[in-house]
N, C-alpha and C positions, 0 to 999 in steps of 0.2 A: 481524289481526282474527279469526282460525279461533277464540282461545283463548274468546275473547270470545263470539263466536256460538255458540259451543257451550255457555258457563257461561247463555246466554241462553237456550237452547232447555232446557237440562237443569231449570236452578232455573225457569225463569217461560216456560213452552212457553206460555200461552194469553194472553202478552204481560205487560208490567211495570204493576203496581202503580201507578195516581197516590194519592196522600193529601195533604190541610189539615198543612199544618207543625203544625199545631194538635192534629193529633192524633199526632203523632212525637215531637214537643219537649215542653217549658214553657220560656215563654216571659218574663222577668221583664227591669226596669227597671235602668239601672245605678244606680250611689250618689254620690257627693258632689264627690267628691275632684278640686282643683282645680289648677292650674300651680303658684301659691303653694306649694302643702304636698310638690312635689317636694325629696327630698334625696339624700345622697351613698350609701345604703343602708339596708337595711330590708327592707322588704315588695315585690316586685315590681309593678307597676300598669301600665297602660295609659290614656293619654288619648283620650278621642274623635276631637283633631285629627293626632295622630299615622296615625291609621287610614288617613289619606289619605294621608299624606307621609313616612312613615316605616316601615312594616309591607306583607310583602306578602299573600300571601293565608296563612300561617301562620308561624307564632311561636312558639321555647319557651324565648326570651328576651326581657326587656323591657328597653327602653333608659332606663328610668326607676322610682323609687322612691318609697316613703313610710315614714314612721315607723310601730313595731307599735302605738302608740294609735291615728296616724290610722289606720289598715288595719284597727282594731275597729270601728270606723262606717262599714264601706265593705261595698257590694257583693261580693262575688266569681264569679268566673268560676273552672271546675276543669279540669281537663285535658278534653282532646276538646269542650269548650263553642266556641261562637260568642261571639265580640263585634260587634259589630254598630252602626257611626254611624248612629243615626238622624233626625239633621239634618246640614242641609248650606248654601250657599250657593245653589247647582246642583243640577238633577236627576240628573245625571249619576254624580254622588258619594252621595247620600245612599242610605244600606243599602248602604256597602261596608264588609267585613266581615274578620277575622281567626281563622283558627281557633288556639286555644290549646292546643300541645301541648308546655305546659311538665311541671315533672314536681309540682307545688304549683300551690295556687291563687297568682290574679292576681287584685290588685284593681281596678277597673274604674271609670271617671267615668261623670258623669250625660251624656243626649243619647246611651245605647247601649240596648242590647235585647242582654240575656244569653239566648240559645238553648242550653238542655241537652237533651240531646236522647239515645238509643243508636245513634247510628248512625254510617256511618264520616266523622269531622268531615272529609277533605280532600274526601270526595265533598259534603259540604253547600259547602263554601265554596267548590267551583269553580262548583258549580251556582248560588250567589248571586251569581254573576259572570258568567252567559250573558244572552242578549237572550230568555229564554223570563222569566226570572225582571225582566229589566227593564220586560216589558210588562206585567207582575201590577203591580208595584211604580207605575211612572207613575199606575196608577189610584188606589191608593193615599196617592199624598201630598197634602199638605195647605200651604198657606201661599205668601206672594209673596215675601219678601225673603227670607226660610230656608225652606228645606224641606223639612217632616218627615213620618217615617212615624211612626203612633205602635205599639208593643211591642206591644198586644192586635192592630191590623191585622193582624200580622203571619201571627198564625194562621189567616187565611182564604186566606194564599197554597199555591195547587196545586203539589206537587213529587213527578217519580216517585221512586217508592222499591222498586228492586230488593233482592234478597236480598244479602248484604253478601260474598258471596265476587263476585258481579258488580259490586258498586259499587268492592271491590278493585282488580281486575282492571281497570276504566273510569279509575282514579285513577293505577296503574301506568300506564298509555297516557298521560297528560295528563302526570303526574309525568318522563319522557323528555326533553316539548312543553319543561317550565320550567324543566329544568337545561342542556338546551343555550342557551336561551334566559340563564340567568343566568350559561356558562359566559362567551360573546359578551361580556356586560353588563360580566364581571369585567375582561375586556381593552380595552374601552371607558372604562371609569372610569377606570383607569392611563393613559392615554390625556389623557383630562380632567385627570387631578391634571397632567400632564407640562405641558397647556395653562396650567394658571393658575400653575404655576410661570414660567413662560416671559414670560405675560402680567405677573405681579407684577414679574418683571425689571426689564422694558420700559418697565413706567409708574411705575418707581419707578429711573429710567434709571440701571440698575446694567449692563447689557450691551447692545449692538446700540442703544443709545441714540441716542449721539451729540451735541455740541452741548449738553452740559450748564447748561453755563453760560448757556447763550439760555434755558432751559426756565424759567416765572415761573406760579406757581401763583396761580390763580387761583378763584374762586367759579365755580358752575354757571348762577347767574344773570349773571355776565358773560359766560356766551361765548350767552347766547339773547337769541334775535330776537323771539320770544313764546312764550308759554304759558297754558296757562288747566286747568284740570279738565273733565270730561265732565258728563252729567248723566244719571239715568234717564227717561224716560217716565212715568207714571202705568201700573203693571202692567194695572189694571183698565179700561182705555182701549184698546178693537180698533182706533180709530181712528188708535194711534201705534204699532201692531205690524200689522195685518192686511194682506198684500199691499204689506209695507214692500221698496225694494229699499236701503236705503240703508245699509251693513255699520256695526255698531254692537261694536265692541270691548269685552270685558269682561275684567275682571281674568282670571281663568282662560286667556283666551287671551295673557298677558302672560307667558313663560317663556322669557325670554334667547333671544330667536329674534324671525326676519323672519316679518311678518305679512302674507302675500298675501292671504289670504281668512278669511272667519266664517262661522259659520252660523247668527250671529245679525243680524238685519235692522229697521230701524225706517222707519219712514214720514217724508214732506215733513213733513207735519204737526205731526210729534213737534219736526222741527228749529225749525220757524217758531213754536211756541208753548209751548215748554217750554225746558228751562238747556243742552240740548245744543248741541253748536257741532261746525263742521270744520274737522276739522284737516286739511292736508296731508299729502303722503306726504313717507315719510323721518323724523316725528319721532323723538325719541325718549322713550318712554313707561314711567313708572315708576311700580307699581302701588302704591298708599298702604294700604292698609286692609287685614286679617286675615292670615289666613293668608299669603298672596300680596305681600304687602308687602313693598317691597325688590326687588323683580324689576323685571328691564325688557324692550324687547323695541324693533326699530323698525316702524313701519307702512308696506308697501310700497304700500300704496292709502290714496286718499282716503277718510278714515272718519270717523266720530265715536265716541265712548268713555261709561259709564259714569261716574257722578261718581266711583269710588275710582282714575281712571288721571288723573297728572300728566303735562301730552302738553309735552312742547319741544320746538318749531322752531328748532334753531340758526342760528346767526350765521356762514354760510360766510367769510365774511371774518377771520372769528377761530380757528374751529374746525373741523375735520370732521365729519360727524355719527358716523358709524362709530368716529373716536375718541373722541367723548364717550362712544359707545354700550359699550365695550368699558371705559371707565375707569369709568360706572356701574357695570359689571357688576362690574371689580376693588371696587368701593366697599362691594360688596352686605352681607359682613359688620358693616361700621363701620355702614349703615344699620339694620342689624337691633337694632342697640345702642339706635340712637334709637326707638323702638318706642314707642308710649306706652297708656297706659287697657288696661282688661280683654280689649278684640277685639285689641288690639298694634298699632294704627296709626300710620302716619306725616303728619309735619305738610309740605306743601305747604312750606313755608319751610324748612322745616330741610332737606330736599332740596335747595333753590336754595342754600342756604347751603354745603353740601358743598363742598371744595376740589379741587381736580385741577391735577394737572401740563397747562402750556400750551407746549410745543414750537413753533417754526416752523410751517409746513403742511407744507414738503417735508418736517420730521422726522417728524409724522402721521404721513403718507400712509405712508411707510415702516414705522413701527410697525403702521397699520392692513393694511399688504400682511402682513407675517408672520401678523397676530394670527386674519386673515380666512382664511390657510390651515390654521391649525390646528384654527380652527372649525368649517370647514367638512371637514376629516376626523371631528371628534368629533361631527357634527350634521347633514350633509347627508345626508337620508334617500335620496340616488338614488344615493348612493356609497360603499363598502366597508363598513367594520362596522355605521353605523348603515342602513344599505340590507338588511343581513342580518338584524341583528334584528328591524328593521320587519316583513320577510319569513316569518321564522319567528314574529313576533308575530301575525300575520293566518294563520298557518297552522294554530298554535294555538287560536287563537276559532274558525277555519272548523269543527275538530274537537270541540273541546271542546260547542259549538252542536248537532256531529250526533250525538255519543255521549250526552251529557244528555238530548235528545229522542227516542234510541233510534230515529233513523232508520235502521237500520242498513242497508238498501237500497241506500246511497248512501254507503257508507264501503268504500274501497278498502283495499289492506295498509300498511300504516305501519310504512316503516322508520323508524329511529331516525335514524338522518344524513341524512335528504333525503325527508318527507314526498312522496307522489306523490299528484298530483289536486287540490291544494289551489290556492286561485286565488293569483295573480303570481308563478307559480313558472312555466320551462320544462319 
């Protein structure tokens, strides 16, 4: 940190700079350009919903295209720009951001905020990723079922802005935090791919099977006991949120994982006089609607859900739930195929309709013993890789938080293999 305090003291002795993005940038709306008008090459582009699920914080490739007609009626975004989602589902999401440092423009969809701005883009786009920039933002948005910030808002949010050999030097620190961080990730993923090879095996009983011949494919709706959909509340209703303790599931929280806990909560009331219902623990839950569609997840508490989550109770006497859980999960592409309408959602029935291999129990249970130790190396956050990056991902924010806010008081020396002082580390 000496390099840092010192480029600190040198350029900005009488402390750093805050300014209105408003007056750093200009700030403009994206353009048109929709799923539809994606093709094999062309024009580079970026979509809004990519921003969430496919893009991390910079980019100087885009995973998709359009033609040079469509690319004349389209926005652009140029090197060092922001892109920027400015709706979302969630609050959480919405104003997460991509800095473009390809080496041509990028055409850009509508639902973004093009930020051009001279300054150094990896320092804007970490800084649109701290909790200094999330608590401008919350005040900011607008709406109950999406939510948006709109592209003029944006210019009244506070951001410091040091001299750019410091914003340097601040992004070299953080840039360290996200390559060990994505070295981890790269041996993780390999990892994963080895898991769903293993799992495609298994439920498509080419090895460790077993007992082939007993195995009789069946419908998802045969091997459940019930099911039903979730429902929302009335947003504008304190009476079905305020002082709710009763954990309320939402698509977001649906991502091929056991669900102990939310930290979204609803009231008696919401259950006793609106579409929501409980479910039991153990279902297994596949979310229908947008983005998140196709995912599943099981619920290890008693909850209730949102109307975009299909919640099954299986039928122990037919199935396991864990193996249904893990042959949804193999299913996830063939569901993505059934997609339907502009948001991409799924139909309740056509999930039920799905087929899966139905094995004995004892063959399950076997299956699910292997499938649940692989998962739980690729996924259990209290043990080996995914333990380390959780690790280094919180060590990252703790920093990223103090060097953005220029506490520097409170920033210790940063080595590069073993951050010290940062919290859940020894």
């Amino acid at each position: 940190m000496m390099k840092l305090d010192q480029l600190i003291q040198d350029f900005c002795p009488n402390g750093v700079e805050y300014k209105k993005l408003g007056e750093i940038a200009t700030i403009s709306r994206g353009g048109s350009l929709q799923k539809k008008d994606f093709c094999a090459e062309g024009v580079p582009c970026i979509h809004y919903g990519q921003i969430y699920t496919r893009y991390g914080l910079f980019a100087d490739k885009t995973f998709t295209f359009i033609s040079v007609d469509c690319a004349k009626k389209q926005k652009l975004a140029y090197p060092n720009d922001i892109v920027m989602a400015v709706t979302s589902e969630n609050i959480e999401d919405v104003c997460k951001c991509v800095a473009w440092l390809g080496d041509g423009a990028v055409a850009v969809s509508g639902h973004t905020a093009i930020v051009h701005h001279n300054q150094n883009a990896k320092y804007l786009a970490y800084y649109f990723h701290t909790q200094m920039f999330a608590a401008q933002k919350r005040k900011l948005v607008h709406g109950t079922k999406v939510m948006e910030v709109t592209p003029d808002a944006l210019n009244s949010v506070i951001i410091p802005v040091p001299p750019l050999p410091v914003q340097s030097e601040i992004v070299k620190i953080l840039d360290n935090f996200t390559e060990l961080t994505a070295e981890l990730t790269a041996e993780l993923t390999a990892r994963k791919k080895q898991y769903e090879y293993y799992r495609d095996k298994l439920l498509t009983f080419d090895v460790l099977g077993g007992g082939a011949g007993d195995v009789i494919w069946r419908t998802l709706h045969s091997v459940v006991k019930t099911c039903c959909s979730g429902g929302t509340p009335t947003k504008g209703n304190s009476d079905y949120y305020e002082g709710g303790t009763i954990p309320w599931i939402r698509t977001q929280d649906v991502h091929f994982n056991e669900i102990y806990g939310v930290d979204t909560f609803i009231t008696e009331a919401a259950v006793r006089e609106t579409s929501v219902k409980w479910i039991p623990a153990d279902c297994v839950i596949v979310a229908i609607s947008g983005a998140s569609a196709g995912r599943c997840a099981i619920n290890k508490i008693r909850a209730t859900t949102n109307q975009h989550c299909l919640n099954m109770e299986i039928d122990p006497s037919k199935a396991l739930y864990r193996y249904v859980y893990h042959c949804v999960c193999n299913k996830y592409q063939e569901l993505l195929g059934k997609k339907q309408g502009a948001r991409g959602d799924l139909n309740s029935s056509l999930i039920l309709e799905t087929e899966i291999p139905v094995p004995p129990l004892p063959i399950q249970q076997r299956i699910v013993n292997v499938l649940d130790n692989f998962d739980a190396i690729c996924s259990d956050l209290s043990i080996g890789l995914p333990a380390e990056i959780e690790a280094r991902k919180k060590q990252y924010e703790y920093y990223r938080d103090l060097l953005l806010s220029f506490d520097c008081s409170q920033l210790v020396h940063v080595e590069r293999e073993r951050p010290a002082g940062a919290p859940g580390r020894d």
